[in-house]
Backbone as XML, in Angstrom:
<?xml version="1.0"?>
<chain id="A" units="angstrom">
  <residue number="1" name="UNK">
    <atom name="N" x="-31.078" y="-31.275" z="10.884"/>
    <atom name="CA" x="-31.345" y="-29.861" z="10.937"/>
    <atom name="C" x="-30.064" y="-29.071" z="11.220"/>
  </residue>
  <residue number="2" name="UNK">
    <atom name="N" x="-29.514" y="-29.348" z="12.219"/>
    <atom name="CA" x="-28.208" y="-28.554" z="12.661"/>
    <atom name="C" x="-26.687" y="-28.728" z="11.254"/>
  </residue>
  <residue number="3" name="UNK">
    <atom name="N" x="-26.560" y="-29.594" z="10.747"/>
    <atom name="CA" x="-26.274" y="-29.398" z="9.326"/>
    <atom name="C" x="-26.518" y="-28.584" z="8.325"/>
  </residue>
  <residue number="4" name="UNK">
    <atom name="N" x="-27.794" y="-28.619" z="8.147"/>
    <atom name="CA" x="-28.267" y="-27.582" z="7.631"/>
    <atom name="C" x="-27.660" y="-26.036" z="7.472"/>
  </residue>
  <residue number="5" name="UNK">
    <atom name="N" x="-28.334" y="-25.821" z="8.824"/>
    <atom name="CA" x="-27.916" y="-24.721" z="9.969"/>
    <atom name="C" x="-26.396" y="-24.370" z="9.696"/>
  </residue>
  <residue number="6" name="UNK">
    <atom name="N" x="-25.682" y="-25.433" z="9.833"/>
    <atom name="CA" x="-24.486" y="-25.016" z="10.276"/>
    <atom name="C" x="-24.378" y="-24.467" z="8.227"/>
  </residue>
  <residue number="7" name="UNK">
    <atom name="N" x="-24.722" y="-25.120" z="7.859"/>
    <atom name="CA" x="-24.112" y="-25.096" z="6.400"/>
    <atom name="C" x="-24.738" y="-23.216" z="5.953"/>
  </residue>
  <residue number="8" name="UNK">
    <atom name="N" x="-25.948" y="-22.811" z="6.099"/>
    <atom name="CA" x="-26.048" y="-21.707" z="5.743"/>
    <atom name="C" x="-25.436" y="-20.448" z="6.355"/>
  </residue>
  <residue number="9" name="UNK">
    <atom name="N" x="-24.754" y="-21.085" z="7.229"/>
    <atom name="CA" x="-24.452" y="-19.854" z="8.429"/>
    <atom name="C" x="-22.803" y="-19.893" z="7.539"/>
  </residue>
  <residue number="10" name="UNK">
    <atom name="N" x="-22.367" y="-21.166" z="7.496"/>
    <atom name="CA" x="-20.925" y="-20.523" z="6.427"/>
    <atom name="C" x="-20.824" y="-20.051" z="5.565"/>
  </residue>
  <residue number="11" name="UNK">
    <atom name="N" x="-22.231" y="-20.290" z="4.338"/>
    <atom name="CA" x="-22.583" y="-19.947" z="3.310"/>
    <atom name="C" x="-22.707" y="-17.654" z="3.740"/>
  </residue>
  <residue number="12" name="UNK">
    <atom name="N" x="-23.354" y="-18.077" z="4.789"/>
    <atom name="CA" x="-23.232" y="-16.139" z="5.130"/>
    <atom name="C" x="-22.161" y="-15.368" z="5.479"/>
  </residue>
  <residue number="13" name="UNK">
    <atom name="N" x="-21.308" y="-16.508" z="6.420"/>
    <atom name="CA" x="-19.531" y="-15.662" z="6.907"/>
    <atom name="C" x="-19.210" y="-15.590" z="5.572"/>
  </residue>
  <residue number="14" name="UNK">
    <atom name="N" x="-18.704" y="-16.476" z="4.372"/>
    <atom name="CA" x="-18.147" y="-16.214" z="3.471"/>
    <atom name="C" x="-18.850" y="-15.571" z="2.778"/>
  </residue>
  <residue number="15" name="UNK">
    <atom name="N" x="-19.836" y="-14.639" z="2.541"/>
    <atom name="CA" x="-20.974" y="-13.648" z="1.880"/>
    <atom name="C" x="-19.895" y="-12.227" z="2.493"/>
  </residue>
  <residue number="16" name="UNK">
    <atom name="N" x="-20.250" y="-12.531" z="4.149"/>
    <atom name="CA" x="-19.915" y="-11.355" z="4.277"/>
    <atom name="C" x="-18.101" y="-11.124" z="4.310"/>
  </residue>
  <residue number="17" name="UNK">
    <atom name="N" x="-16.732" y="-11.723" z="4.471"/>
    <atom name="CA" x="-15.692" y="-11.879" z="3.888"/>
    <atom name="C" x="-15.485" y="-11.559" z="2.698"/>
  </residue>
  <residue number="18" name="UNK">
    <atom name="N" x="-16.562" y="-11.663" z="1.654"/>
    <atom name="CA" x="-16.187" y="-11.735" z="0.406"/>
    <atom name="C" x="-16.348" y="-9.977" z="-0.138"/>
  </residue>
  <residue number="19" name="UNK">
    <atom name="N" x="-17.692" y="-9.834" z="0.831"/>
    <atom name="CA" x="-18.316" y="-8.486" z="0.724"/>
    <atom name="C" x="-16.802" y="-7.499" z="1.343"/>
  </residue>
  <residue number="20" name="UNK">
    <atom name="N" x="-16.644" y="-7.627" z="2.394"/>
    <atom name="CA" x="-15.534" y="-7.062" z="3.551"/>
    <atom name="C" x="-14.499" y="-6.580" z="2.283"/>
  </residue>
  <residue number="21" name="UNK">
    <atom name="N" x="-13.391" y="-8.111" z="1.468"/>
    <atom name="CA" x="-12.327" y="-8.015" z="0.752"/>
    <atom name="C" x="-13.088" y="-7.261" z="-0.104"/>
  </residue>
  <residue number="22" name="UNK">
    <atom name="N" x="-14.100" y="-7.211" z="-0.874"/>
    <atom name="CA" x="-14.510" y="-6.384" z="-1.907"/>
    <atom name="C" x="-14.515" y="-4.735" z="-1.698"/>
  </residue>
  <residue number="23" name="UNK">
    <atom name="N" x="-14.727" y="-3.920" z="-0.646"/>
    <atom name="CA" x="-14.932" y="-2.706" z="0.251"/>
    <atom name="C" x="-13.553" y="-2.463" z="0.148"/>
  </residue>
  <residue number="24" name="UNK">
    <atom name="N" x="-12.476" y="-3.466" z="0.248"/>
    <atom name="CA" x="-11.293" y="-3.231" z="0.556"/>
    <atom name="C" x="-10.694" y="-2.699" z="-0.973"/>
  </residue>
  <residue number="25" name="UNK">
    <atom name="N" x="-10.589" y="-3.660" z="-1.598"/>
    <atom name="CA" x="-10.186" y="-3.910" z="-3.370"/>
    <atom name="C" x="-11.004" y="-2.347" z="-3.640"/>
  </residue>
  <residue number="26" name="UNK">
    <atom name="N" x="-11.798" y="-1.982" z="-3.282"/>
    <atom name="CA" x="-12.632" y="-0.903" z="-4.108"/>
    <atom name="C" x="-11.647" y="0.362" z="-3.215"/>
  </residue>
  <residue number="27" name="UNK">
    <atom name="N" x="-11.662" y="0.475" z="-2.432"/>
    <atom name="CA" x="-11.017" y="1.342" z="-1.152"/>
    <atom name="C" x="-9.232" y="1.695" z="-2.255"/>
  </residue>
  <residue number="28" name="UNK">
    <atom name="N" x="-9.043" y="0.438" z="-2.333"/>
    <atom name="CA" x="-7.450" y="0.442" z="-2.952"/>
    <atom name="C" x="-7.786" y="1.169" z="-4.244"/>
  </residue>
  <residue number="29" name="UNK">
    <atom name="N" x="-8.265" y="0.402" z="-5.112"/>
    <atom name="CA" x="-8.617" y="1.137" z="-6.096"/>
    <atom name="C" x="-8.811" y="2.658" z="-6.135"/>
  </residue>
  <residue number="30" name="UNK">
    <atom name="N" x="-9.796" y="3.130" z="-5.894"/>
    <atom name="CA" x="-9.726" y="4.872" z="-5.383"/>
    <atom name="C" x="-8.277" y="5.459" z="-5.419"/>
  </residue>
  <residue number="31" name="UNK">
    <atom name="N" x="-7.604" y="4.849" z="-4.460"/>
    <atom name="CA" x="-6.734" y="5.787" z="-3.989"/>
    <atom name="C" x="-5.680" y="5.693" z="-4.700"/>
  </residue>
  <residue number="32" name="UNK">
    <atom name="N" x="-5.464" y="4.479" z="-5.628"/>
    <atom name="CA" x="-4.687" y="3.888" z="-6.909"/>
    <atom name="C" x="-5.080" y="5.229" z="-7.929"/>
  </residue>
  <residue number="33" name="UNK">
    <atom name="N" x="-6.720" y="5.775" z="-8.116"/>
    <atom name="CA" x="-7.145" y="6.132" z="-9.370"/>
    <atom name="C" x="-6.692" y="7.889" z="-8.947"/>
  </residue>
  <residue number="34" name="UNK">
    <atom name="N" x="-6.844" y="7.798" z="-7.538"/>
    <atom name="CA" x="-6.244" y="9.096" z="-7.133"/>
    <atom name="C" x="-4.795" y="10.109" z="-7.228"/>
  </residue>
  <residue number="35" name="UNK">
    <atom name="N" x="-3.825" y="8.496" z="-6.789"/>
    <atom name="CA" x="-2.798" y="9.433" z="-7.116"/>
    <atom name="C" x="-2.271" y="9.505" z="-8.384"/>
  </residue>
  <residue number="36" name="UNK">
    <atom name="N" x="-2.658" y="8.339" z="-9.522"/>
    <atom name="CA" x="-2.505" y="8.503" z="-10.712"/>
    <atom name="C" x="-3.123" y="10.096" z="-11.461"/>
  </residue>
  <residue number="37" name="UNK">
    <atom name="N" x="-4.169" y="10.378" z="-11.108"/>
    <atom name="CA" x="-4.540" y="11.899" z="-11.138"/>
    <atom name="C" x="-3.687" y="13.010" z="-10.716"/>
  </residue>
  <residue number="38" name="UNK">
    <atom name="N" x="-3.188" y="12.675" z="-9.539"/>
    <atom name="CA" x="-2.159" y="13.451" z="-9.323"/>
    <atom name="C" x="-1.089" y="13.672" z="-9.740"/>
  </residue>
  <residue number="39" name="UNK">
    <atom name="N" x="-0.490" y="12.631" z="-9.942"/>
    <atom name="CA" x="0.527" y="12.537" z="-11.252"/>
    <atom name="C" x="0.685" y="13.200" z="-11.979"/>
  </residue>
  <residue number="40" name="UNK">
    <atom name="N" x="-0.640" y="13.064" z="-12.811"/>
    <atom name="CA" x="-1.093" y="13.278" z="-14.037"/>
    <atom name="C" x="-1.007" y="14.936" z="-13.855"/>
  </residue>
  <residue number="41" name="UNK">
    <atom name="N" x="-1.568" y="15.514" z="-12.934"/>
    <atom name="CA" x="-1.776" y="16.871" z="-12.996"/>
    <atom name="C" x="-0.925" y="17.919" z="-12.844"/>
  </residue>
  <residue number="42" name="UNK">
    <atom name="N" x="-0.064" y="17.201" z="-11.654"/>
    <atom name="CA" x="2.233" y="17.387" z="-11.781"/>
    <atom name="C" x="2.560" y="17.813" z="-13.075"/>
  </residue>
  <residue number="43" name="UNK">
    <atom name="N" x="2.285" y="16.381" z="-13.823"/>
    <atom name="CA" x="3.060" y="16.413" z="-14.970"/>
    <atom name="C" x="2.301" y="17.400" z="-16.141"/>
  </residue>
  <residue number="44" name="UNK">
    <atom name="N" x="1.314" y="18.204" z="-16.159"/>
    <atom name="CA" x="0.957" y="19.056" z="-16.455"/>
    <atom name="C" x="1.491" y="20.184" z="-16.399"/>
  </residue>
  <residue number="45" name="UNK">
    <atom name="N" x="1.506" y="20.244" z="-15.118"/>
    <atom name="CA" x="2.012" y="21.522" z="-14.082"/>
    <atom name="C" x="3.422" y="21.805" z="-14.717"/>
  </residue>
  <residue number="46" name="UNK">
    <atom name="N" x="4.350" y="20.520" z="-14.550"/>
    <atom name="CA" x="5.452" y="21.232" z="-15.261"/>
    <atom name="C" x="5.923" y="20.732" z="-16.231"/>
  </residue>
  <residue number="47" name="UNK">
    <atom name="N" x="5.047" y="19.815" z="-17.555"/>
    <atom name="CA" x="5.403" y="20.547" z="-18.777"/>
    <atom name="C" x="5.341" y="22.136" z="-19.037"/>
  </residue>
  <residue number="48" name="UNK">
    <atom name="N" x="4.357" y="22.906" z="-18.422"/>
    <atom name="CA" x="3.732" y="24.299" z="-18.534"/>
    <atom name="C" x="4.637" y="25.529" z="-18.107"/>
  </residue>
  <residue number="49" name="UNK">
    <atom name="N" x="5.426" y="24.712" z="-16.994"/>
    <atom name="CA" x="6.135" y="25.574" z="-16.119"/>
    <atom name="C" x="7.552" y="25.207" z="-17.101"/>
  </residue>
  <residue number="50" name="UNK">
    <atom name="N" x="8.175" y="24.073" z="-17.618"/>
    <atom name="CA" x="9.665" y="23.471" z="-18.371"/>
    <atom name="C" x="8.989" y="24.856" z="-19.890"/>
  </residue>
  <residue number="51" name="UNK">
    <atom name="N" x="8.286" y="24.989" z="-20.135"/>
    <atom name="CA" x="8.081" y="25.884" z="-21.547"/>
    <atom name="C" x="7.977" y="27.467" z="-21.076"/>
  </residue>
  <residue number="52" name="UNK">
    <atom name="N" x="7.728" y="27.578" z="-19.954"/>
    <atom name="CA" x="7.900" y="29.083" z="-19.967"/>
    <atom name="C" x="9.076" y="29.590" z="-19.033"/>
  </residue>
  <residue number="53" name="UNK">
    <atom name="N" x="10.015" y="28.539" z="-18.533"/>
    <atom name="CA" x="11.409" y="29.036" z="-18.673"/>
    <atom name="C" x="12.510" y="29.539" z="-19.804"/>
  </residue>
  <residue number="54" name="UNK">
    <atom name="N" x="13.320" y="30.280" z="-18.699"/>
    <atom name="CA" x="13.936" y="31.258" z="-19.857"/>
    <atom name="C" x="15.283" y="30.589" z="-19.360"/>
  </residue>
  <residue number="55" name="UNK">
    <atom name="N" x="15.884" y="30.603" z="-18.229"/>
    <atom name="CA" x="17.013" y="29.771" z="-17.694"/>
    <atom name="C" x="17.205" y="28.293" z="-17.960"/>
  </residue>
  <residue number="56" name="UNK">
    <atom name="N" x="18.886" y="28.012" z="-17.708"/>
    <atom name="CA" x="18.647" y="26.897" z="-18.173"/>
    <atom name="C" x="18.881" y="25.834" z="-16.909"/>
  </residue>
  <residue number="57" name="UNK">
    <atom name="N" x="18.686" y="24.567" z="-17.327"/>
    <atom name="CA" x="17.965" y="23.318" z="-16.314"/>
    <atom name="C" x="19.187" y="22.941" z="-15.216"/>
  </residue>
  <residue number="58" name="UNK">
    <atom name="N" x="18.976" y="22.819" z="-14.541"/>
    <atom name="CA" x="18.220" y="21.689" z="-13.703"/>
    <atom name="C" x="16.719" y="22.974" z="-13.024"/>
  </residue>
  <residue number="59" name="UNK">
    <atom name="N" x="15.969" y="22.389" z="-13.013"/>
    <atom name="CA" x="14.909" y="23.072" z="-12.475"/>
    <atom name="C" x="14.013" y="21.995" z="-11.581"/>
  </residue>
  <residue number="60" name="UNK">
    <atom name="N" x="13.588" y="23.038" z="-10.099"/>
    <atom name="CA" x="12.855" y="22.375" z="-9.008"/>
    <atom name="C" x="11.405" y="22.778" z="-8.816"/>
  </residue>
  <residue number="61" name="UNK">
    <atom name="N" x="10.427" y="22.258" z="-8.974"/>
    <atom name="CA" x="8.787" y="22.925" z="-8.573"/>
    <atom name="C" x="8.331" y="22.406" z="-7.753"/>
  </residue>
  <residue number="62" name="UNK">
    <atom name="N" x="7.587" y="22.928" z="-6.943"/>
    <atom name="CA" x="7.112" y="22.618" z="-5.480"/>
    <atom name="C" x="5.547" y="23.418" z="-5.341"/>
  </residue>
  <residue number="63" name="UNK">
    <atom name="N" x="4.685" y="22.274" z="-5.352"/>
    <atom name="CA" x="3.681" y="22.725" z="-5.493"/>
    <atom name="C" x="2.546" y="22.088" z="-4.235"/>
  </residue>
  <residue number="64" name="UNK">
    <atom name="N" x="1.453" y="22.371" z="-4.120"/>
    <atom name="CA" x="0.764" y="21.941" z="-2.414"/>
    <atom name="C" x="0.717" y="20.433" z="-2.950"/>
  </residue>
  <residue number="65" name="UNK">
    <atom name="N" x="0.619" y="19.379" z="-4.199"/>
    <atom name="CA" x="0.042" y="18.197" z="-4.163"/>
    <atom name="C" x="1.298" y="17.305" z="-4.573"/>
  </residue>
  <residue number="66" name="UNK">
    <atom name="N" x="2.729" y="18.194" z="-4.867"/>
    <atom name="CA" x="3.725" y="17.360" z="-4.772"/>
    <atom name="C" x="4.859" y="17.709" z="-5.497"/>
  </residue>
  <residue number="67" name="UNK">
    <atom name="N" x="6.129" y="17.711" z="-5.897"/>
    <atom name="CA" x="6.820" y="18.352" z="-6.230"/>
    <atom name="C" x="7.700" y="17.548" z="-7.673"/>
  </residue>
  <residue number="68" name="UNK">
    <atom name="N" x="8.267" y="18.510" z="-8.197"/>
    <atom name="CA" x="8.801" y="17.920" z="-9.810"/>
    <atom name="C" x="10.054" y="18.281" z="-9.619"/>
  </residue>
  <residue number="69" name="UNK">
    <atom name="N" x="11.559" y="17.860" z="-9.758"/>
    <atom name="CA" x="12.658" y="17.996" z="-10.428"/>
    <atom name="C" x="12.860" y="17.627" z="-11.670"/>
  </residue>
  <residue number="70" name="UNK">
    <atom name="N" x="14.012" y="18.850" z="-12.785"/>
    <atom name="CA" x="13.569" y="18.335" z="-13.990"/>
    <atom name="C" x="15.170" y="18.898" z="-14.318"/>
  </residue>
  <residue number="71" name="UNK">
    <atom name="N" x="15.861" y="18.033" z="-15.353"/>
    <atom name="CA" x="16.886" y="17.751" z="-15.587"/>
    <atom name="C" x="16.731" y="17.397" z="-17.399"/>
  </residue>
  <residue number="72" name="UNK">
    <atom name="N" x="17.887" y="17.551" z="-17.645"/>
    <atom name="CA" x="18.679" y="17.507" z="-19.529"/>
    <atom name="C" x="19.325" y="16.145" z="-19.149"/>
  </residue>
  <residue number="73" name="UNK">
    <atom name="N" x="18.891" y="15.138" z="-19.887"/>
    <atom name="CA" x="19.571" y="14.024" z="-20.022"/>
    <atom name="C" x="20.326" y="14.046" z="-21.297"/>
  </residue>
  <residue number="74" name="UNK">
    <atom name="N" x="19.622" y="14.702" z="-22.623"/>
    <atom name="CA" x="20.391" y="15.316" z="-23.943"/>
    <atom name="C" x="19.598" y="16.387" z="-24.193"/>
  </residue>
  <residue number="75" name="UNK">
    <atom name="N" x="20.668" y="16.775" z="-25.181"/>
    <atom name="CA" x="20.847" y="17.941" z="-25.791"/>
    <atom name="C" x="21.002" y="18.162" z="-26.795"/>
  </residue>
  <residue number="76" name="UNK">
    <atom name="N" x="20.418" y="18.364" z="-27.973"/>
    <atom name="CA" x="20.268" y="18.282" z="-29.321"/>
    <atom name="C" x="20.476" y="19.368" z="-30.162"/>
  </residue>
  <residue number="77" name="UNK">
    <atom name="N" x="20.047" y="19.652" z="-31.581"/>
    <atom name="CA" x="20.295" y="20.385" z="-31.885"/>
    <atom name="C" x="18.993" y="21.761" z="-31.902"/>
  </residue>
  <residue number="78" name="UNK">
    <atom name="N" x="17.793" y="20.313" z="-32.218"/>
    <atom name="CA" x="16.340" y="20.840" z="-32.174"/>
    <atom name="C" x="15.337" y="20.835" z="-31.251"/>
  </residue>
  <residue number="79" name="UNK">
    <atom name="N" x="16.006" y="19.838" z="-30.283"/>
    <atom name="CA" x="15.373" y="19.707" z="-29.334"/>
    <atom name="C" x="16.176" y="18.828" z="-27.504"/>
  </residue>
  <residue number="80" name="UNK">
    <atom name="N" x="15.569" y="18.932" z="-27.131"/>
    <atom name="CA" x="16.038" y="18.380" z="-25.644"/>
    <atom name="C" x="15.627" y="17.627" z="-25.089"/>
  </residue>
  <residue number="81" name="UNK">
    <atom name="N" x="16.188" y="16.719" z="-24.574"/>
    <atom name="CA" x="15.487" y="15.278" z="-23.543"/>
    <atom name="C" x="15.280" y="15.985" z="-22.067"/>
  </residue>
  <residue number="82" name="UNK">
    <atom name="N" x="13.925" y="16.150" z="-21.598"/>
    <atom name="CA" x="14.192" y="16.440" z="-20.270"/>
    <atom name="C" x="13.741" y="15.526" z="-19.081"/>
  </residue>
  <residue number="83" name="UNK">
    <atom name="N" x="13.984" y="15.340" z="-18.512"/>
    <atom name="CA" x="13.624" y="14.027" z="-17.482"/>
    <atom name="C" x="12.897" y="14.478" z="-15.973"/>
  </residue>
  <residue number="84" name="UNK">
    <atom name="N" x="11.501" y="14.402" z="-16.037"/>
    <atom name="CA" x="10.813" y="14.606" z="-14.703"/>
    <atom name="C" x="10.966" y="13.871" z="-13.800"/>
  </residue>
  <residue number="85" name="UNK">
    <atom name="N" x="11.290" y="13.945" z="-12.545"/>
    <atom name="CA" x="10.587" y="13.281" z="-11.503"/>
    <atom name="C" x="9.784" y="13.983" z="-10.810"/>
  </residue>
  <residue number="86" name="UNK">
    <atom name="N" x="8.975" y="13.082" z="-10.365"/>
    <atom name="CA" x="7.499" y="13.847" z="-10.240"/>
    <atom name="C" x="7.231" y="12.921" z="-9.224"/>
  </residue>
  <residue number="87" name="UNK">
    <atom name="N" x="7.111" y="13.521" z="-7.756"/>
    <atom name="CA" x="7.117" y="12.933" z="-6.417"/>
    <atom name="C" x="5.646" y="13.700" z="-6.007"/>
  </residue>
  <residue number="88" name="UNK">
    <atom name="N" x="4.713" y="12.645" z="-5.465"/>
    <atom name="CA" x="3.135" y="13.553" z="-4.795"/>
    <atom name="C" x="3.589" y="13.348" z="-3.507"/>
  </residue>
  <residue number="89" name="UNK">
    <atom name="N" x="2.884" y="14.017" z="-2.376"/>
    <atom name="CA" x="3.021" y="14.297" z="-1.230"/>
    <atom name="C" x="2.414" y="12.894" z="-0.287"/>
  </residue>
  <residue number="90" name="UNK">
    <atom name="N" x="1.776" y="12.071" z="-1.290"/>
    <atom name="CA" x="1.325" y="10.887" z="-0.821"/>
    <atom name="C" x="2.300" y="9.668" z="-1.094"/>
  </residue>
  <residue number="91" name="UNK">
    <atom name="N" x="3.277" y="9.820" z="-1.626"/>
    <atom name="CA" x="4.583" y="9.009" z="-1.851"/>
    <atom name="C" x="4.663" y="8.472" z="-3.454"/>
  </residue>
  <residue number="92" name="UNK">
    <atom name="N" x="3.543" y="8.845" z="-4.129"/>
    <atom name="CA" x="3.533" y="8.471" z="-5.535"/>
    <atom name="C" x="5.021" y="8.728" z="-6.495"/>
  </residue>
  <residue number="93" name="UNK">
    <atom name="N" x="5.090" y="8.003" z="-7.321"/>
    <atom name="CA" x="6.343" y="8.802" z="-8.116"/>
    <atom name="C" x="6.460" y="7.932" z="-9.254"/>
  </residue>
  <residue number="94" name="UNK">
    <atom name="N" x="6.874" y="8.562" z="-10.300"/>
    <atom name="CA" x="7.048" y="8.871" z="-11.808"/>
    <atom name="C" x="8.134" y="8.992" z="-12.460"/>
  </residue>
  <residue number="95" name="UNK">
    <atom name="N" x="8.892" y="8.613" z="-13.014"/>
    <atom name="CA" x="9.880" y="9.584" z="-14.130"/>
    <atom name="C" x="9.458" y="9.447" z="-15.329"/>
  </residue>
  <residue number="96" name="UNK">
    <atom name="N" x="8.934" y="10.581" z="-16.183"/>
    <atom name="CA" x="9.084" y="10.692" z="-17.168"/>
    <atom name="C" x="10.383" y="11.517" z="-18.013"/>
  </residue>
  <residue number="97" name="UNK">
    <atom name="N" x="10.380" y="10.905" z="-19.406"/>
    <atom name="CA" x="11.845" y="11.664" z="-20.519"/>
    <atom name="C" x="10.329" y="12.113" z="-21.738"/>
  </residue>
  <residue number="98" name="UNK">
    <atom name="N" x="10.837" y="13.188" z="-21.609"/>
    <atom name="CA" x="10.410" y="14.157" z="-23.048"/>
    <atom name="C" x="11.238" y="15.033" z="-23.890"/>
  </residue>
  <residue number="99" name="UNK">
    <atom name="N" x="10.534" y="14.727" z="-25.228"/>
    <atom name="CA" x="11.590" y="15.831" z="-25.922"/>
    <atom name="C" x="11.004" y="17.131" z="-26.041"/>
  </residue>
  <residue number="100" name="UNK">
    <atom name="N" x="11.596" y="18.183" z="-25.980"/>
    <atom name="CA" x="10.594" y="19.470" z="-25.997"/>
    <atom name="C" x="11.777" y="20.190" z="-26.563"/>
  </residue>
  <residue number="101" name="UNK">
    <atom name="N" x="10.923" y="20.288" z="-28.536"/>
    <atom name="CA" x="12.115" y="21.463" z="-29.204"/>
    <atom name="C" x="12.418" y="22.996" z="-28.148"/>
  </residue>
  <residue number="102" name="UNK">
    <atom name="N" x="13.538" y="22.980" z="-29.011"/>
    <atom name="CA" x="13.779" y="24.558" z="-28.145"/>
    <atom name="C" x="13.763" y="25.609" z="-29.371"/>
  </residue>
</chain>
């Protein structure tokens, strides 16, 4: 009997361990799917803001969910390489290069 016993009772710690790491993995996830959103919404922010400048670059945006520096890596004839970094307030970060005719 106590075999038994003992055997279903490990069969439940590792139920609930497995359950625990799973809460966790899901927990990470979220906050993985979160700041990728944020990112995402930066880099919105200042493609929008790099097109309705009139001056020219280096340019800084600072916004409540995280901030963009944006820089000319080239310079073309038709268009321009500009290079984001894109820092969230949660430590996320990015560089993107785009070309955006002028």
């Amino acid at each position: 009997m106590f075999p038994l016993t003992n055997f279903v009772i490990l069969l439940l710690l590792l139920l609930t361990f497995h359950q625990i790491n799973q809460l966790q993995n899901q927990k990470r996830i979220h906050q993985l799917n979160d700041e990728q959103y944020k990112l995402e919404m930066l880099y919105q922010k200042a493609y929008a803001s790099v097109r309705q400048e009139k001056e020219a670059p280096p340019y800084s945006y600072t916004f409540p969910d995280g901030t963009i520096d944006v820089i000319v890596t080239q310079n073309g004839q038709d268009n321009a390489i500009y290079q984001f970094k894109i820092t969230t307030n949660t430590g996320g970060y990015r560089k993107v290069n785009i070309s955006i005719p002028n």
